[in-house]
Structures are given as structure tokens and as C-alpha cells.
C-alpha positions as CSV (number, residue, x, y, z in Angstrom):
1,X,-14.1,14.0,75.5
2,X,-15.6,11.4,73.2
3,X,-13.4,8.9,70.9
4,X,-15.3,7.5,67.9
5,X,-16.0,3.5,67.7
6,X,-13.0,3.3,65.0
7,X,-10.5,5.1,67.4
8,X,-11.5,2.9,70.4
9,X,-11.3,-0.1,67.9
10,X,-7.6,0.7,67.4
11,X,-6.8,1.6,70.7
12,X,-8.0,-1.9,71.5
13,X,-5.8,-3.4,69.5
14,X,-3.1,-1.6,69.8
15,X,-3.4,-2.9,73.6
16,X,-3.6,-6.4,72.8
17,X,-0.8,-6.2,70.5
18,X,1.5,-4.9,72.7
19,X,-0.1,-7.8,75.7
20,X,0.8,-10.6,73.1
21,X,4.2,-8.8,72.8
22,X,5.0,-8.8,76.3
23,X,3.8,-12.7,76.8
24,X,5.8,-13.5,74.0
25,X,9.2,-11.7,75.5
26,X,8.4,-13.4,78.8
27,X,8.1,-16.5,77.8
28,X,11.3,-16.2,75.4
29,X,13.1,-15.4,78.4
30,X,11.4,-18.0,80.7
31,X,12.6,-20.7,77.7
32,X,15.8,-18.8,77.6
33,X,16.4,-19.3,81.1
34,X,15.3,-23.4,80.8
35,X,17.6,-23.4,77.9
36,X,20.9,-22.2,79.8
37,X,20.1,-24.3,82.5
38,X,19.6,-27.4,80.5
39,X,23.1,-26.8,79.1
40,X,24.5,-26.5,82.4
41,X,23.3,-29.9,83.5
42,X,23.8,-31.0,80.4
43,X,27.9,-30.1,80.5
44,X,28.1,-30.9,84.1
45,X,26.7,-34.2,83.6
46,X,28.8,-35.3,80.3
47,X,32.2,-33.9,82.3
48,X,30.8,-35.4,86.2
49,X,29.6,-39.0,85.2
50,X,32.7,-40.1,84.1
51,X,34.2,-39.4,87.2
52,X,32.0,-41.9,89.1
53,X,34.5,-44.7,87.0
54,X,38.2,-45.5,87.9
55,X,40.3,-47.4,85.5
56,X,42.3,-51.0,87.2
57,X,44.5,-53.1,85.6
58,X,44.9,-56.8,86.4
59,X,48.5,-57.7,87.5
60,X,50.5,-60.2,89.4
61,X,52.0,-59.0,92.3
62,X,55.6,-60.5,93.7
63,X,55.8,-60.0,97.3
64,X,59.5,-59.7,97.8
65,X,61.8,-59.0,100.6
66,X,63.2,-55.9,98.0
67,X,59.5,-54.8,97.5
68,X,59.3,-54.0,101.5
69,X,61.9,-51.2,100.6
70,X,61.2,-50.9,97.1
71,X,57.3,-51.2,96.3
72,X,58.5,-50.7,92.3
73,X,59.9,-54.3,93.0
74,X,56.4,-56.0,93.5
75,X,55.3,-55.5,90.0
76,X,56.6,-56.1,86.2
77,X,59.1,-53.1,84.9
78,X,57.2,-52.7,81.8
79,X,53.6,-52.2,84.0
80,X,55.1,-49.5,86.0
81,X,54.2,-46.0,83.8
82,X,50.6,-48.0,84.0
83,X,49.7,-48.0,87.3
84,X,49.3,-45.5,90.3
85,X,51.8,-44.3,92.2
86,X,49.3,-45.5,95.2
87,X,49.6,-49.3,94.6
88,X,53.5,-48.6,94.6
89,X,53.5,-46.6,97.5
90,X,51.0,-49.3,99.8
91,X,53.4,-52.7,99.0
92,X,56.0,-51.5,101.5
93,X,53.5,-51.0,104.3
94,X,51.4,-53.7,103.3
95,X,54.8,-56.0,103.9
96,X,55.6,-54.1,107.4
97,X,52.2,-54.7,108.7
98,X,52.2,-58.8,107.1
99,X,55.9,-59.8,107.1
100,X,54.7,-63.4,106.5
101,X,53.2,-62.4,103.0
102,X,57.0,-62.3,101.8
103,X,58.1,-64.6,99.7
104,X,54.3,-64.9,97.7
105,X,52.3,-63.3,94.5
106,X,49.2,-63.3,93.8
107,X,47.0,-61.7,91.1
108,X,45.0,-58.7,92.2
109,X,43.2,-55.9,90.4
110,X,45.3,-52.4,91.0
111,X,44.7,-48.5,90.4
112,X,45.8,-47.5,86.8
113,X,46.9,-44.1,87.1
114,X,45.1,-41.1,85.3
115,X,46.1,-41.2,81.5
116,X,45.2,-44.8,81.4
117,X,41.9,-43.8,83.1
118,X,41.5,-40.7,80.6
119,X,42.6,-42.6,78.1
120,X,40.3,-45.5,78.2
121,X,37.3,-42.8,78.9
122,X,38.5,-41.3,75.2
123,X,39.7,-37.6,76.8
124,X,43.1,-35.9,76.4
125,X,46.2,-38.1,77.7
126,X,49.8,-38.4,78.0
127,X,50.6,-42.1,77.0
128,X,53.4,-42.9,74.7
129,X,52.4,-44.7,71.4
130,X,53.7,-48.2,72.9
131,X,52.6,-47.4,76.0
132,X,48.8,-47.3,74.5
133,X,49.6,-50.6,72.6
134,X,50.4,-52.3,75.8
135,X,47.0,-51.2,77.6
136,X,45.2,-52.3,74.7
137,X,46.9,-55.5,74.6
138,X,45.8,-55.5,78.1
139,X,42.1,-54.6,77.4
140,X,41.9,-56.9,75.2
141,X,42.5,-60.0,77.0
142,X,40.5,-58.4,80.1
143,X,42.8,-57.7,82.8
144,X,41.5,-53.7,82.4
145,X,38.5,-52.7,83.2
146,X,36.5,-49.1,84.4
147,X,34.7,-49.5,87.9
148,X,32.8,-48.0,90.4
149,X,35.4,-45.2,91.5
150,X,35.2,-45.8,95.3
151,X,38.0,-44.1,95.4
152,X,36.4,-40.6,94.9
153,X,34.1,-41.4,97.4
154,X,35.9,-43.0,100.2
155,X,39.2,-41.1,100.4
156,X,40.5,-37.8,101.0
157,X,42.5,-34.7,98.2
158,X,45.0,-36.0,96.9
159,X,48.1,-34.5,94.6
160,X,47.8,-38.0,92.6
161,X,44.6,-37.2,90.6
162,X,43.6,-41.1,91.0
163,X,43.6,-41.2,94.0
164,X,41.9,-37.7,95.1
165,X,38.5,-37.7,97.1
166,X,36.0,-36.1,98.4
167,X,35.2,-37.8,101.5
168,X,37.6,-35.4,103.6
169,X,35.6,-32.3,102.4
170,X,32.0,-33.8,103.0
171,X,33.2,-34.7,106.4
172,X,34.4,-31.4,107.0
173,X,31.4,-29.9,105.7
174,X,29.3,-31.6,107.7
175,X,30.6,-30.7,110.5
176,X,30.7,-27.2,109.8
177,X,27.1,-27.2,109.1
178,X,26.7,-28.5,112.5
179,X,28.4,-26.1,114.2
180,X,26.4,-23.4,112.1
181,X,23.2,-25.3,112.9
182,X,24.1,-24.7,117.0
183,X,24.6,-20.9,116.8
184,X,22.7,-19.7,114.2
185,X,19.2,-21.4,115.0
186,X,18.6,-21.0,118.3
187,X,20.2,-17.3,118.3
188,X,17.9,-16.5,115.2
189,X,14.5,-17.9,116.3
190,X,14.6,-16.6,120.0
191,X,15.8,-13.0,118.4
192,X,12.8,-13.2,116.2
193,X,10.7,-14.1,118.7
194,X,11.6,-11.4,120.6
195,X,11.2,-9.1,118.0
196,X,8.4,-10.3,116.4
197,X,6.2,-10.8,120.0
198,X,7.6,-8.7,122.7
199,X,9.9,-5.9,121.5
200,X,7.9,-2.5,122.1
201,X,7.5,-0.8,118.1
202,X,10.1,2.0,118.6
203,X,12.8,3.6,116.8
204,X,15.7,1.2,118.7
205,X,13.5,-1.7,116.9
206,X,13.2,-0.1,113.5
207,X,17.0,0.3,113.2
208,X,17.4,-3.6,114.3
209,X,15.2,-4.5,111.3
210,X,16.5,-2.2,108.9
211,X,20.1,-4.2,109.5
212,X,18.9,-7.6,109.7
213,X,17.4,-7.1,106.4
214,X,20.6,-5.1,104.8
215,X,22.6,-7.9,106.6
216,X,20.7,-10.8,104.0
217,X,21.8,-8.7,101.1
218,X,25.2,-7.8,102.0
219,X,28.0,-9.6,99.7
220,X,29.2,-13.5,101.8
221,X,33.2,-12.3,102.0
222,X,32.3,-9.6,103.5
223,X,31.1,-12.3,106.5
224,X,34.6,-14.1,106.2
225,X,36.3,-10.8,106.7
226,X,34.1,-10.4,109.6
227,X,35.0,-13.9,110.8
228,X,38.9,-13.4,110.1
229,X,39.1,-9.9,112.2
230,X,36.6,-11.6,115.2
231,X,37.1,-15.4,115.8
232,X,40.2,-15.7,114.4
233,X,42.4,-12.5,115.1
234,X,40.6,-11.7,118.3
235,X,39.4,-14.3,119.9
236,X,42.1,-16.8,118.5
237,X,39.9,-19.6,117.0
238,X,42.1,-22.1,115.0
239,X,42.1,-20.9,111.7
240,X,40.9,-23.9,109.0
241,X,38.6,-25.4,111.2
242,X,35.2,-26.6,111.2
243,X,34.4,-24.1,114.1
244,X,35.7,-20.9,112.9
245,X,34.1,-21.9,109.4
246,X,30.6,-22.6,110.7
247,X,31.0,-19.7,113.3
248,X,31.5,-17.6,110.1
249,X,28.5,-19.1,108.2
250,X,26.5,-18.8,111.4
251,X,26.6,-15.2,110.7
252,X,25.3,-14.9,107.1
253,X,22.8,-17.3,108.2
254,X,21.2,-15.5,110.8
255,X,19.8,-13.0,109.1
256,X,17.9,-15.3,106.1
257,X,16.3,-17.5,109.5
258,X,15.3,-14.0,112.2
259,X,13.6,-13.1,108.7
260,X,11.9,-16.5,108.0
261,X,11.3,-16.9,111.5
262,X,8.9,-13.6,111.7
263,X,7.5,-14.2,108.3
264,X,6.4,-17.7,110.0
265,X,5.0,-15.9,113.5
266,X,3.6,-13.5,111.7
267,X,1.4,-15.8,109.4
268,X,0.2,-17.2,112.7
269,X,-3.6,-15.6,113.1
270,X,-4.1,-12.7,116.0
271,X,-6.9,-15.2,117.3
272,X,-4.9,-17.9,118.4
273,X,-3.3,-15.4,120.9
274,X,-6.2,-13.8,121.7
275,X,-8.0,-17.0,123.0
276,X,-4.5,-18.0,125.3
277,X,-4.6,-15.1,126.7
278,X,-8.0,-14.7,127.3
279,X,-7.7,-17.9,129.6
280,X,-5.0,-16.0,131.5
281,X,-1.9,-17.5,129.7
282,X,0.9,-15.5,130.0
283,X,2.7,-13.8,126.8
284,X,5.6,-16.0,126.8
285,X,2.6,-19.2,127.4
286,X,1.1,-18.0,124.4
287,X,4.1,-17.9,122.2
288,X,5.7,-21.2,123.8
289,X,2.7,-23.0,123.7
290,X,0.7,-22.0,121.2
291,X,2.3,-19.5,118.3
292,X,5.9,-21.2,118.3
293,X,4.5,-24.8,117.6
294,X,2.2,-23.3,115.4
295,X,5.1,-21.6,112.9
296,X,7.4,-24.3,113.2
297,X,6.9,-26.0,110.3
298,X,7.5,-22.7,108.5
299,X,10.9,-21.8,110.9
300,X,12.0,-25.2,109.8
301,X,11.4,-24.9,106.0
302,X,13.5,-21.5,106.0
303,X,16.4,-22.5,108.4
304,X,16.7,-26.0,106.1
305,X,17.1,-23.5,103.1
306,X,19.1,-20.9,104.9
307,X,21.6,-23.6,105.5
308,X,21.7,-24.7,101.9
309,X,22.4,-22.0,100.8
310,X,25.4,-21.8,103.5
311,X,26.6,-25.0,102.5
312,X,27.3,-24.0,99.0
313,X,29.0,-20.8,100.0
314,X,32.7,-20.4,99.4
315,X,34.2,-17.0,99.2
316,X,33.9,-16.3,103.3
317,X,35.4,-19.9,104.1
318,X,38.4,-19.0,101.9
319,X,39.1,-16.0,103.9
320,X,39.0,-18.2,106.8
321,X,41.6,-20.7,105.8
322,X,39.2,-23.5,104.7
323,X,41.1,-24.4,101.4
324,X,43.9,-26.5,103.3
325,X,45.1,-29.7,101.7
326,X,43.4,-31.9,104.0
327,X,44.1,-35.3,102.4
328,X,42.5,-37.4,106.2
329,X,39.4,-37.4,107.1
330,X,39.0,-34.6,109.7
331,X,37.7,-36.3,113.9
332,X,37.7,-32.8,115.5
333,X,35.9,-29.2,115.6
334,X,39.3,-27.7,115.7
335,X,41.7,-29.8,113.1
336,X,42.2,-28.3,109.8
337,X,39.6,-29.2,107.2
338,X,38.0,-28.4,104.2
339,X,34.5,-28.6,102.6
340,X,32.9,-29.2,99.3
341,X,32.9,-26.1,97.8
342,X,36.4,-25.2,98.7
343,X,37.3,-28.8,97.3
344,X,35.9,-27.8,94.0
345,X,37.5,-24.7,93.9
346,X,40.8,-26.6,94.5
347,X,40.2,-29.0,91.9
348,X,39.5,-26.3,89.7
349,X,42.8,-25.0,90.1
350,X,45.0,-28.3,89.1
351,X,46.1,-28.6,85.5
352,X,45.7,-32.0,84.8
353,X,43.0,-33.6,82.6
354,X,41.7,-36.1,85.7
355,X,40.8,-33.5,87.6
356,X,38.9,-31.6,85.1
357,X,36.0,-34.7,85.7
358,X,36.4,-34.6,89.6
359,X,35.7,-31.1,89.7
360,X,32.3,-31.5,87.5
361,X,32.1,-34.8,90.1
362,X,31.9,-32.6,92.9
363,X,29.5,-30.2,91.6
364,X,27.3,-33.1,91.0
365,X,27.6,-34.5,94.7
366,X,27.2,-31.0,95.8
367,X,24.2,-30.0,93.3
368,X,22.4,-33.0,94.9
369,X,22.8,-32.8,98.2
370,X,21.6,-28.9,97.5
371,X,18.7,-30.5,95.6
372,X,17.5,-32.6,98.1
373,X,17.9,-30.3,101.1
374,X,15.5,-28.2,99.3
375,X,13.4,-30.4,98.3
376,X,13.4,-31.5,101.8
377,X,12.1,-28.3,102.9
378,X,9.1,-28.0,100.3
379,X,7.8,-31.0,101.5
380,X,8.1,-30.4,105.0
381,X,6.4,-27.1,104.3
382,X,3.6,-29.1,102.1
383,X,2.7,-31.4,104.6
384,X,3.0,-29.0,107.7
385,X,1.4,-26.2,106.2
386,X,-2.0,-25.2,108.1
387,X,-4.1,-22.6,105.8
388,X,-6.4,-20.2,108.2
């Protein structure tokens, strides 16, 4: 059937309109995509930074034998709705543990509590009009100031929104991570292996794949449901714990590395086992010694991103109990404990202004330490990469 030069002209163009179309609604939705995520970062970081800065106020403190019972006693009446309930609470101990400090002042630098701090930062407060001209008085002749909030970083939660933490929950999730690390690496690459190099290609096999992949889609509470019936209800792990919670991300994790594991064997060429066992290597030689080392650098790169993505996960570690009030930094597998994302989600919860900035805080901390581990993992896979 033959088309004149016209009609093929304008079928042409009709193509190449419909080509510039299709770039045009792909790259709208590429810059649409950029666009929401530079307004995420954008929000999180004008809500997170300020959290990085705790307000102190200057003050003379009397060390007094009623300041052992009272700590309200150590400092002036009219400085008292100014400052935390934490300096208060730490005179009477301070004078247990140093009786020979009674009887002496001395000027020290003390946590203001959170509507001075969100007050001085310019965000919603709850000072009283003389209240505010007191602080300002204050400001004015240098005895406040906003510092480096060590605070956030070196303590525990807290119901006192100055004084809350995070160090408790990146303890906690460290240690979770370690314990998912133990089960879910060596369990997944030695199952991969397996199936990747010795299981026979069978209809047993097939199934086993068809459910390791459905098992990497499957929704993460469904995991802490699993983990609630199994290690908790069952076998009687303590619930909150850094065990049962990185038992429980050991199984969503397994899946993402047996699948990174095989992609990594499998990129391994035929030749390289061809030649070990053509001088008489066994199979398992082969693998050990030739085809593992080989796809490590790619085993490595998934199971660093497999747990990153596990570390941010929080939906299965609140069916487990991990969303305790865990105010000490956790020293066992077994104590109650929390971890960042749970922490966030806490936060979250709390209706006071303070902790509106520690919750975008944590996100930071967390989106960072997510960054880098991933970032971690490209590079490894960059520099370890072998192209055949």
C-alpha cells in the first residue's frame, strides 16, 4: 500500500510532536519530583536546625543547706518560671554527692527551659508579658545566650522538652542493627549461595524464589506481627528490646540481601568456574575460593542498603514494643529500648512547640546517617566493581 510524500511528511511529524510531548511530560515530572523534594529539605531544615541550639541563662547559684531539700532554694524567686526544671532538680543531688559545696555560690550558665528557648528562636511561646521583659533585660546585659544544644545529643527522652535526647534511641538503634546484621547476613548469603550454586532447578526451588521475592514486597508490619506471634509470644523474647527488634528486622531484611546476594553470584562470569574446576577444585572450592570473593563487593553494597533501609523502618518495631520511654542509655540486648525512628514518632506525638524542632532534629540525624550509609555503599560498589 503506498502513502504519498505529503502523507509520510505528516505522519513524521505528527511522531515527533508527540516525542517532544512525551520529553516535555517527563521532564515536568522529573522537576516536579526535584521540586517536592527540595521543599522537603527545605522545611525540614528551617524546623531541624534550630534544634541544634539550646537557650542558658546566666545566674548565681546559692548553695544552701535548704537547697539540699529544696533545689528551688539555690536560685533567685523571680528566675524560677525561666529556667528548667532540670537545673532545679540536679542542686539536691549535686549537694548529696558534695556536702562541702554548702554554704557557697557561684555564677554558672543553666538550662532555660523551652518558651525562653522558643522564644528567643522567635516561634510560638508561653511567657507572660513581664516575664519576656525580664529575659530581655537579661539578654541584654549578656547573661543569655543560644548554644550548641549538647543536650539533644548527649541525653536520653525526656517529658521536659529541654532536656529530651536522642542519644538513648541511637544507642538502641545501634544495637538493633547489630543484632540484625548477625542473623540476617550470614542466614541470607549462605541461602543464596545455596540456591544460586547448588540447589538442583526443580519445582521445590521455584516456589522458594517465588516467596523470597513476594517476601521483599510484602508490607513491614506485617514482619512485626510476625515477630510479636514468634519471638515474643512463643518463644518469650523480652518484648522492647534490642533483640526481639533486630530479630524482627532480620526478617524483612533477608529477603532484599538472598536477592542481592544472587544478583551479585550471578554477575560472576561461568569461566571463572569453569577454570576451578577444571583444575579439580571442588564445587564448594570454587564458590569459597573463587565466586564468593569475587561478588563480595556487590553482597556488601546490597546488605549496607538492605540495612538502611531497616534502620529507618518503624511500623514492625512498634508492634514489638520499641516505642518505650526509655529516658537511660540502654547497656544490654535485652533492656527496654527504643530507636530513632520510633523516637521521632514519639516526638511527633507531644503537643508542645519544643518538640515540634526535635522531631525535624531527628529526621535530620536520621536522614544523614541514611545518606551516608548509602553513599557508603556506592562507593564501595565503585571502587570494588570488576567489569568482565
Amino acid at each position: 500500500m503506498s502513502h504519498s510524500f505529503d502523507e509520510i511528511s505528516q505522519q513524521l511529524k505528527r511522531r515527533h510532536r508527540k516525542s517532544t510531548r512525551l520529553k516535555w511530560i517527563t521532564m515536568g515530572s522529573l522537576g516536579l519530583a526535584g521540586l517536592f523534594l527540595v521543599l522537603f529539605f527545605a522545611d525540614m531544615l528551617s524546623k531541624g536546625l534550630p534544634a541544634f541550639q539550646q537557650a542558658y541563662i546566666q545566674t548565681e547559684i546559692s548553695y544552701t543547706q535548704e537547697a539540699e531539700t529544696d533545689g528551688r532554694r539555690a536560685f533567685d524567686e523571680e528566675l524560677l518560671p525561666l529556667i528548667s526544671r532540670t537545673a532545679v532538680r540536679t542542686i539536691p543531688l549535686e549537694l548529696r554527692n558534695n556536702p562541702d559545696m554548702i554554704g557557697t555560690s557561684k555564677a554558672e550558665w543553666v538550662l532555660a527551659n523551652s518558651d525562653v528557648d522558643q522564644y528567643l528562636k522567635g516561634h510560638r511561646h508561653r511567657l507572660s508579658d513581664e516575664e519576656q521583659e525580664a529575659l530581655d533585660a537579661r539578654v541584654e546585659s549578656g547573661q543569655v545566650d543560644l548554644r550548641f544544644n549538647t543536650t539533644f545529643f548527649g541525653s536520653g527522652d525526656s517529658k521536659i522538652a529541654e532536656n529530651a535526647g536522642i542519644l538513648s534511641a541511637v544507642v538502641g538503634t545501634i544495637m538493633t542493627m547489630i543484632v540484625t546484621l548477625a542473623i540476617s547476613f550470614p542466614i541470607g548469603v549462605m541461602t543464596a549461595i545455596y540456591l544460586e550454586e547448588f540447589a538442583p532447578d526443580n519445582r521445590l526451588t521455584q516456589i522458594i524464589e517465588i516467596n523470597i521475592n513476594n517476601l521483599a514486597a510484602i508490607p513491614s508490619i506485617l514482619f512485626g506481627l510476625l515477630g510479636l506471634a514468634i519471638f515474643i509470644n512463643f518463644f518469650g523474647v523480652p518484648r522492647s528490646s534490642p533483640l526481639v527488634g533486630g530479630m524482627t528486622l532480620a526478617l524483612m531484611t533477608l529477603p532484599v540481601i538472598i536477592i542481592s546476594t544472587r544478583t551479585a553470584l550471578r554477575s560472576v562470569p561461568e569461566s571463572i568456574r569453569h577454570a576451578g574446576f577444571g583444575v579439580g577444585c571442588s564445587r564448594w572450592q570454587v564458590v569459597r575460593d573463587h565466586v564468593l570473593p569475587l561478588a563480595m563487593p556487590g553482597i556488601m553494597t546490597g546488605s549496607i542498603i538492605g540495612l538502611a533501609q531497616a534502620m529507618g523502618e518503624t511500623a514492625p518495631l512498634i508492634i514489638v514494643g520499641m516505642v518505650a520511654f526509655i529516658p537511660d542509655v540502654g547497656v544490654s540486648f535485652t533492656n527496654a529500648a527504643t530507636v530513632m525512628p520510633a523516637q521521632i514518632f514519639t516526638w511527633a506525638g507531644e503537643p508542645e512547640q519544643a518538640f515540634v524542632e526535635k522531631t525535624a532534629g531527628g529526621i535530620l540525624v536520621l536522614l544523614t546517617i541514611l545518606i551516608s550509609l548509602n553513599a557508603f555503599a556506592v562507593v564501595m560498589r565503585k571502587k570494588f566493581e570488576r567489569r568482565w
